[in-house]
N, C-alpha and C positions, 0 to 999 in steps of 0.2 A: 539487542533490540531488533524485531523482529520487523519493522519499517526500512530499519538502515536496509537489512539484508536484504528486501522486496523493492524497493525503492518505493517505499507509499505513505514517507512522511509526509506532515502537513504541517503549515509553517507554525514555527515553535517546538518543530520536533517531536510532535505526536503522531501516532498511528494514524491512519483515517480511520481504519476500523474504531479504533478506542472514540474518536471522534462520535461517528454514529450513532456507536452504541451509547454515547452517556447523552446525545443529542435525544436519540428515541427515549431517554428514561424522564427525561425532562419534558417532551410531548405528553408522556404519562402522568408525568406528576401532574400537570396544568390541566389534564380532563378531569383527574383524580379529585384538583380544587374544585370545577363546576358538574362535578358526581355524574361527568360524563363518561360510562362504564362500559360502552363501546369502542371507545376512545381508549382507555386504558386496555380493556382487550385486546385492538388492537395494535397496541405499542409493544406490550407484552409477546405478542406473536412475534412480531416484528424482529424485538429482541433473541427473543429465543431462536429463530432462525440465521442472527448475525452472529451468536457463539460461535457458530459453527465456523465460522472464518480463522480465527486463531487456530484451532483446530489443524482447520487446512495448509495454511503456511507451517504450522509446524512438522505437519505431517513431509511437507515441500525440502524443507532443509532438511530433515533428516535423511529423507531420499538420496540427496545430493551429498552425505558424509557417505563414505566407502566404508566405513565401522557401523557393525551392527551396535548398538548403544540402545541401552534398555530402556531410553528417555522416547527411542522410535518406535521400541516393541506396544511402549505404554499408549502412547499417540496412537499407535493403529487402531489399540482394543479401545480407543477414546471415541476414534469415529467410525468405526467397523458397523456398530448397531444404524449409523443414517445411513449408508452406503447398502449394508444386507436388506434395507426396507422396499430398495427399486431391484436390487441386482444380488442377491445371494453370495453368489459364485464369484463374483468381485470382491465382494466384502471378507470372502475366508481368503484370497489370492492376495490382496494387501496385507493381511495379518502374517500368513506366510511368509511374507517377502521380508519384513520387519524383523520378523524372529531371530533369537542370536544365533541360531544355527545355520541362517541364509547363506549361502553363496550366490545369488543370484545376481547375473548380471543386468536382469530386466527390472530391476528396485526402482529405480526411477521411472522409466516408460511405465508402468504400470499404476506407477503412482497419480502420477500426470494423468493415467487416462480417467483413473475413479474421480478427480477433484475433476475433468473436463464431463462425465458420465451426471455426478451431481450436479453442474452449473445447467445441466441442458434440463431437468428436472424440474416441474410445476413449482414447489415446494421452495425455489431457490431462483428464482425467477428475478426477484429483487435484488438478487447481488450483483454488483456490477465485479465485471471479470478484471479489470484494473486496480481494484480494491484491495483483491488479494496479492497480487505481483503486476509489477509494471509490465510484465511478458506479455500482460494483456493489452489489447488493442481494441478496443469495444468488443465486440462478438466474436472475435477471432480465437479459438482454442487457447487456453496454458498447455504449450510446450515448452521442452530446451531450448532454450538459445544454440539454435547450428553454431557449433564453434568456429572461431574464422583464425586459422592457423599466423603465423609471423615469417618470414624469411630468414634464419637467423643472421643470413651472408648480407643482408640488407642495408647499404650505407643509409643512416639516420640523422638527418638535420636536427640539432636542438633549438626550441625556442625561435625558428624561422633563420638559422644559420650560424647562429651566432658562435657554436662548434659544429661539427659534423663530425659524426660517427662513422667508422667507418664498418658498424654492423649493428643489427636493431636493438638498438635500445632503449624504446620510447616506453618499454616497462619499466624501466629504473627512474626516467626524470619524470614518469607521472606520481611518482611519491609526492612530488608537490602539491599535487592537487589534494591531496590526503592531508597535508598542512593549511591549505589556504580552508577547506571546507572545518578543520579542526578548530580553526582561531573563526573562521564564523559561530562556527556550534558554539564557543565562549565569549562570543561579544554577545551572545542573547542569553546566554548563564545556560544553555542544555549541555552540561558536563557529561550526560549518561552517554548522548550520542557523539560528545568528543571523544571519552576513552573507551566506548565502542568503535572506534575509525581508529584510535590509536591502537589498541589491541590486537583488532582484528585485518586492519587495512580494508580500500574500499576503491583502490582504483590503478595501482600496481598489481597485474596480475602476471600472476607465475605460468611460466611455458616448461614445457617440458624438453627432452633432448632434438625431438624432433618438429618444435617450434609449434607443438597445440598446445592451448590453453587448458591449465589445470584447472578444479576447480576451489582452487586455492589463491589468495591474496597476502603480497608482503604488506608486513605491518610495519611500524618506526618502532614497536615495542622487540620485534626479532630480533633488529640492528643490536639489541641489548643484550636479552635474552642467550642470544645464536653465540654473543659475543665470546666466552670463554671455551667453548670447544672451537668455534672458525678462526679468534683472533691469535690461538696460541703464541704463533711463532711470527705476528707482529711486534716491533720494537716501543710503536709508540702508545698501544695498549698496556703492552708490559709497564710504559712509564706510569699511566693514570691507575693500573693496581698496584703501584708500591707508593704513588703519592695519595691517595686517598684513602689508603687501609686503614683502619686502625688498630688499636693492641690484639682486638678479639678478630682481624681478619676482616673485617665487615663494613661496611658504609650506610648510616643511617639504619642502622641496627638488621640490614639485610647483606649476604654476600658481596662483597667487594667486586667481582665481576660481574655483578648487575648491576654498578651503580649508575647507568645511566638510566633505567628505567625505574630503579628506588628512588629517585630526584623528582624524575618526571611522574611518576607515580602519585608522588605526595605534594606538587603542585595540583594535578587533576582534581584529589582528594578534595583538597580547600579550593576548588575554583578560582585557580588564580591564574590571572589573563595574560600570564608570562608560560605559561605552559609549550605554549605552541612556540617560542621565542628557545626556549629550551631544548625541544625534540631536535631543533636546525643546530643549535649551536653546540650541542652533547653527543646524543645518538647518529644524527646524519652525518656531523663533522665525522664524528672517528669512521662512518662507514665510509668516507671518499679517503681516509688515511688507508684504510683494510683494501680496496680496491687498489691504493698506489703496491702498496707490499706486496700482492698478491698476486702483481702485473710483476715485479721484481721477482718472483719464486716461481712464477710459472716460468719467466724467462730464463732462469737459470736452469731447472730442472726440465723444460719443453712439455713437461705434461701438465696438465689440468688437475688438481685433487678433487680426492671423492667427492669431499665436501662442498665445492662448490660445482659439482658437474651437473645437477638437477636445477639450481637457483640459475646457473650460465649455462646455454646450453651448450654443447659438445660441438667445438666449430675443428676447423683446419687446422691442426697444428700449429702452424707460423702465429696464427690469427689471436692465439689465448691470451697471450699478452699484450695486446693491443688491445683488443676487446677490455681487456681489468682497466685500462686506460679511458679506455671511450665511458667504462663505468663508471668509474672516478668523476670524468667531466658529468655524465647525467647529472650524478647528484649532487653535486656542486653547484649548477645551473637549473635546473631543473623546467620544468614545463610552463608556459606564459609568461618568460622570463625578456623582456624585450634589452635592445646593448646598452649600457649606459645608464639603464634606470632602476632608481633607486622607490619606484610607487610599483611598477610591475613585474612580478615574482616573488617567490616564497621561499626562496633556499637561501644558498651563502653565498653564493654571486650576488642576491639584491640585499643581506646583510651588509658586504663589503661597500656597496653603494651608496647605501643611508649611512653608513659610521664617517665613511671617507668625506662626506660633503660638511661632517662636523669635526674634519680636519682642513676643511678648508679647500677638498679640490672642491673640480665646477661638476653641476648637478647637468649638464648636456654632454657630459662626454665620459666615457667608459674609466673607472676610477686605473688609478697607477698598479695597485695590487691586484687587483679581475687581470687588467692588460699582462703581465707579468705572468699569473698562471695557466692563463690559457695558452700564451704562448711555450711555457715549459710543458706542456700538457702534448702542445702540438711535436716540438722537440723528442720528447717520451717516447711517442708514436712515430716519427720519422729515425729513433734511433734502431726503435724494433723493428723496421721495416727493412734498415741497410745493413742492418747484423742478423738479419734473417732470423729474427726472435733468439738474438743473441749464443749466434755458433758462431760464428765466422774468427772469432779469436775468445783465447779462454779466461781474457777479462772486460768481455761484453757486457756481459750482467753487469760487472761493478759500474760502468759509465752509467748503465737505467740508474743504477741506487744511487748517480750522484746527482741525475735530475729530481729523483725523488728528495732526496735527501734535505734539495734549494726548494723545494714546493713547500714542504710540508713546514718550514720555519715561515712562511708569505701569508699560507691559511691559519698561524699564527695572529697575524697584523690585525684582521677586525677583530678578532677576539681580543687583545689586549686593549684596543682602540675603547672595544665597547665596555672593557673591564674601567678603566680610567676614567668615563663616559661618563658611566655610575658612578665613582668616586667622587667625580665634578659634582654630580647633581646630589648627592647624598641619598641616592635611591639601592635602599641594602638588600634589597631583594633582588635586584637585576647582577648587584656586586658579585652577591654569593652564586648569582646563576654563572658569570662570566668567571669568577676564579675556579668553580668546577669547571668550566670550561677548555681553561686554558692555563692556569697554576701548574697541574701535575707535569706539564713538558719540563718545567723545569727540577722536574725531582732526582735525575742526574748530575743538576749543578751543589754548589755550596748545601749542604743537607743543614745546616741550622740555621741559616737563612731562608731556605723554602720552607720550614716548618714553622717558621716564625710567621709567616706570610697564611700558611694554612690554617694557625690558631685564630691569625688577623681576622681571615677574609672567608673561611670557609667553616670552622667549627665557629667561630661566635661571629657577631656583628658588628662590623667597622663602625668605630665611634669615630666622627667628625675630628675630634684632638687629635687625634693620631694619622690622618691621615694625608698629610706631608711625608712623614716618617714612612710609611709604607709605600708610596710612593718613590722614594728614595732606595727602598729596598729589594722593588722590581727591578728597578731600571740596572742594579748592578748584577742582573742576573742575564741581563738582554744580550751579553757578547758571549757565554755558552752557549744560546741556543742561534747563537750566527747571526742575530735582528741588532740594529743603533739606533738611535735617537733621530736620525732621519727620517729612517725606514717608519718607524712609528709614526712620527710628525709633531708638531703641535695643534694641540685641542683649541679651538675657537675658543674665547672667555677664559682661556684655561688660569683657574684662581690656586693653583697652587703656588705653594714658596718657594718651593724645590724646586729649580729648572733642571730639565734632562740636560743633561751630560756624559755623554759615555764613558763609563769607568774605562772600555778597554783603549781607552787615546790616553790615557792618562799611564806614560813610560817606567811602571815602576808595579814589584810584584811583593807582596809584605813589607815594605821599604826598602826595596833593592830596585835603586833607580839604574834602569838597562838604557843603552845605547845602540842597539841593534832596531833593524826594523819591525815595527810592533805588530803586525801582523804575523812574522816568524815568531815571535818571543811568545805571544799570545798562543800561535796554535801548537807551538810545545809545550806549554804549562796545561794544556788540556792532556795530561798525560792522567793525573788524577779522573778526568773525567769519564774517560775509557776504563779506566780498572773501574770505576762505580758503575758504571752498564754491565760488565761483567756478575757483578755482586746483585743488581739489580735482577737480571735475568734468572740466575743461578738460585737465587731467593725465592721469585716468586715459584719456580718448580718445586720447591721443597715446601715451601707454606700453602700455597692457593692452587698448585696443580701434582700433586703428588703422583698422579699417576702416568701422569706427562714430563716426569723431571728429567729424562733425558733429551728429551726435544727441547728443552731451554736449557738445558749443558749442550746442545748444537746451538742455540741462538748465541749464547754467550762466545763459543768456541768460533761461531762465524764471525765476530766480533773482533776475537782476537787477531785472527789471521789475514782480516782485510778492513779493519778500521774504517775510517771514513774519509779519510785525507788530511788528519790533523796528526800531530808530532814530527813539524815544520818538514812535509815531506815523505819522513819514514812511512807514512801511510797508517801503521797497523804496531801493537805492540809485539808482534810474530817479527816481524822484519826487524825493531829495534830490537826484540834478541839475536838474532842474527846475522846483528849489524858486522861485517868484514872489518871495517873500522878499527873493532876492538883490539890488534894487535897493537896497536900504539900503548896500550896503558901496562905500565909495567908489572902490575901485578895478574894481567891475564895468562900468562902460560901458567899460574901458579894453576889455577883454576880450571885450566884445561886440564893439566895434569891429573888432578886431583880428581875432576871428570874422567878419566881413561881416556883423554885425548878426545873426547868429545868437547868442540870449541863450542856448540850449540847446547850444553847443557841446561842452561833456565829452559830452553824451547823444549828441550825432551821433558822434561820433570811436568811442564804443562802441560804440552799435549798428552802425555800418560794420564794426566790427573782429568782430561777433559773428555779421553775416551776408556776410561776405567782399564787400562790396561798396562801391562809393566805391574811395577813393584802398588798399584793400585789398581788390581783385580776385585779385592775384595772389600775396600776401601769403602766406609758410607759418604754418603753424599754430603756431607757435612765437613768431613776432612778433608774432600778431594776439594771442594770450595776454598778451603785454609790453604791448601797449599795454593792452588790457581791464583791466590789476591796478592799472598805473603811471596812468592816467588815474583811476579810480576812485580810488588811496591821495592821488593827489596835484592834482590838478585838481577834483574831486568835494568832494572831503573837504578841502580848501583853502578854497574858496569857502563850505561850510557851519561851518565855525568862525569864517572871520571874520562871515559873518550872526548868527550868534549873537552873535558880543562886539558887533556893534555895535547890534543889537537889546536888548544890554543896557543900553547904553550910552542908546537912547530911553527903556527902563523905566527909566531908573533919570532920566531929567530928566521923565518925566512923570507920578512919585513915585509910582511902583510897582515898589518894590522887592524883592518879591517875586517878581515877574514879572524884574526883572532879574536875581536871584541865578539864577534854576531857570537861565536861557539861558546864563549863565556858565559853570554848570556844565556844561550840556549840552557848549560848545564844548572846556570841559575833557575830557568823556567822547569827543568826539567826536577830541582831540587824542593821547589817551595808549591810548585801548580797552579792552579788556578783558584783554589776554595780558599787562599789566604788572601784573595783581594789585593789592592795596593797598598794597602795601607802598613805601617809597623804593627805584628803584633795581632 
């Protein structure tokens, strides 16, 4: 839409120009009725000389695309003949410049001067110079806009303080504005110029490495788009393309790695006033997820990727990962976002605001989950600052990824808040917007329990009967992803039957009631849950990124050898292979033996299997997967079950039995996992 670009719409979303022109036809038609034939003459003139405005602005933006495109060459030879009638020599030097053979760096100046050469013209006297582009000022020339460059070293207050950045980045949280003017455009039904601002962006503008302005705009539709080449070797993307795939790879009959913009796409389509409720809670949530990881990967590795050195610009070294941090909070808060309030702002800060006040906190003070991630935010960036972008010991990185790690289950809470929300109100459209939103995190836990939940709430429509049952079905999936019943809260009016309960306080794992501290017993039956991120990673490289499948046999492999801090302690399944421990069990020297005296042999047969090398050089990717799952479920996890019973079996003759109960259990947790629930069976 050629108003958006110019800024000269008119309310309702129309051109002025178009305005005009259908104004003047309707002047004509009324002389037309009383056979006043100067009158129509005159309309007709009139006319005829406001064509020429489309014309010009298109001629305008094509100047400003750096690609010669033949839609500018045509434009030229569209208005070359009004131009050659005052000035010749003008008229062939436009044509020229458009041509696809141009290289010219004057395409623009030149352009500008023939549309400022025509306005000065008898013949066009009647155009007002604002008509065509807001650039105009009454009588003042159409030029460029002098670009006004950015600092990029520039600490930035968000929202009048409520974060500070501590370098500019008032281009990230103006995406808000891109949101608040998108749910305008659909409170008055102009969908053309909502997913015109959604496509193309209208108020995040892109700088380049040395802080000028491109003449380029981030759009909420990129965050989607960009997603499968930028998000690779994110965790929690990987989650949402293995939980929304389906048989033919695809989601809503388009690529699986688009599906936040195949969602939002097809609200746009049908005008639905949840659109813009969707962009925040889809597209921008995962991009403040891609800024946490990417604040994680710049700190480990200290360099900045290709990929994002044009979108971020090129700062100080130390500075890259802090910066992914300050990104993350832009867009999480975003622009006109004031503390506490739940009426002023457009992102996930004033989402978590309005859900939270329908859990009952107070609408005058800054909700418990905003309070909680800004201050992990702030933590994030004071950890990069004292580990000097994480050198100073060579498991710096890992402490970012365990602030990350506690964020990203928080920006959880209003999404599920608002999924429940919907289910209270029996509103199936907001259901299914909030279970794509926040369903796939759990596509790691219980797999026939998250699919159950997917047919529920995402491929068909939760019917009212069933929706205690599913409700019940969440909630035992909430102690995988680290969230309780607290943490969630209870819903004001809340009409369900089912009251939350946390499965994981409830001391007992497939019917093997444990006596150990359930916090230990709990986070060693996540042992299953790490081999499924393993499968997960490893998968999506082989189906959805074939030509990246060794960069997720690294994600998987990063996985292996530094886990998250769950397997009561061991950290990582690399370490429980590993475990020293294992001399206690009497059939380990069999096994070493058997190994050539390698006491680490599950660890070798992995990591051979994970960097295709050893006795799996030539190995496809398919086998070297079977061995990485089948070794880890059974070899790995074999060996540390019986260290435990027979560790228990020491504490308990060297009458500490308490120390023998916990290991029992562990071997118990470590036997059954977590995807068998508490229950028998």
């Amino acid at each position: 839409m050629a108003c958006v670009y110019f800024d000269t719409c008119v309310e309702g979303g129309d051109a002025e120009i178009n305005k005009m022109m259908l104004d003047t036809l309707i002047v004509g038609q009324n002389a037309l009725k009383s056979s006043n034939c100067d009158g129509v003459s005159a309309a007709v003139d009139t006319f005829a000389t406001l064509t020429v405005v489309p014309l010009m602005q298109s001629l305008l933006s094509f100047a400003d695309d750096s690609d010669n495109e033949p839609d500018g060459y045509v434009t030229s030879m569209a208005i070359a003949p009004v131009v050659w009638d005052f000035d010749d020599a003008l008229a062939d030097k436009i044509v020229s410049e458009m041509a696809n053979e141009s290289n010219s760096p004057d395409k623009k100046s030149e352009v500008y001067s023939a549309i400022n050469t025509m306005l000065a013209d008898d013949d066009f006297k009647g155009i007002a110079c604002d008509v065509i582009s807001s650039l105009c000022d009454g009588g003042v020339d159409i030029l460029p806009e002098e670009p006004i460059p950015i600092k990029p070293e520039e600490p930035t207050p968000i929202s009048d303080g409520l974060y500070v950045a501590t370098s500019y980045i008032g281009d990230k949280s103006a995406i808000a504005l891109d949101v608040k003017e998108i749910e305008d455009r659909l409170q008055v039904k102009d969908v053309d110029r909502a997913t015109f601002i959604y496509e193309e962006g209208m108020n995040s503008k892109i700088y380049d490495e040395n802080g000028m302005p491109t003449s380029e705009e981030r759009s909420i539709q990129d965050f989607s788009l960009n997603s499968g080449r930028v998000m690779l070797r994110d965790p929690t993307y990987n989650l949402f393309i293995t939980g929304l795939a389906d048989e033919y790879k695809e989601f809503l009959g388009k690529p699986v790695e688009d599906y936040a913009d195949s969602y939002v796409s097809t609200l746009l389509y049908s005008a639905s006033p949840i659109a813009g409720d969707a962009m925040v809670a889809i597209n921008i949530w995962m991009e403040v997820t891609h800024s946490l990881h990417s604040a994680y990967e710049a700190c480990k590795s200290s360099i900045l990727s290709a990929d994002r050195s044009v979108d971020g610009r090129q700062l100080v070294e130390p500075q890259v990962a802090a910066r992914f941090i300050d990104e993350a909070a832009a867009y999480w808060i975003g622009d006109g976002q004031s503390t506490g309030s739940s009426s002023k702002g457009h992102l996930l800060y004033a989402l978590t605001e309005i859900i939270s006040e329908e859990y009952g906190e107070r609408s005058n003070s800054q909700s418990t989950i905003n309070t909680r991630i800004i201050d992990l935010l702030q933590q994030a960036k004071n950890h990069i600052a004292i580990s000097r972008s994480c050198t100073t010991s060579t498991d710096s990185h890992l402490k970012l990824r365990n602030i990350i790690d506690e964020i990203i289950p928080l920006m959880a809470v209003p999404l599920l808040r608002s999924l429940l929300h919907a289910m209270k109100q029996n509103d199936a459209e907001r259901v299914k917007l909030y279970a794509i939103a926040v369903l796939p995190l759990f596509a790691k836990c219980n797999p026939s329990t998250y699919l159950e939940l997917k047919n529920d709430l995402i491929d068909n429509t939760l019917l009212s009967t069933e929706k205690n049952y599913v409700y019940s079905r969440i909630i035992t999936l909430y102690d995988c992803l680290g969230i309780d019943c607290h943490l969630i809260g209870k819903l004001i009016g809340d009409d369900f039957a089912y009251k939350c309960e946390d499965g994981s306080k409830v001391k007992s794992l497939a019917g093997y009631r444990y006596v150990a501290e359930q916090d230990v017993v709990s986070s060693a039956a996540k042992i299953d849950t790490e081999i499924r991120l393993l499968e997960i990673y490893i998968n999506n490289g082989m189906e959805h990124f074939s030509d990246d499948i060794e960069t997720l046999f690294g994600l998987a492999y990063e996985r292996y050898r530094f886990g998250n801090g769950n397997l009561h302690g061991e950290g990582s399944l690399s370490r429980l292979a590993k475990d020293v421990r294992r001399d206690i069990v009497p059939s380990f020297p069999q096994f070493r033996r058997y190994f050539k005296n390698d006491e680490n042999y599950a660890d070798k047969l992995i990591v051979d299997a994970f960097e295709a090398g050893g006795i799996f050089n030539k190995a496809t990717a398919n086998y070297r997967k079977r061995v990485i799952l089948f070794t880890s479920k059974y070899m790995v996890t074999h060996m540390a079950i019986l260290e435990k019973l027979y560790n228990a079996v020491k504490s308990c003759k060297d009458g500490n039995v308490d120390e023998g109960i916990t290991n029992l259990d562990i071997a118990a947790a470590y036997y059954t996992g977590s995807f068998e629930g508490t229950e028998d069976g």
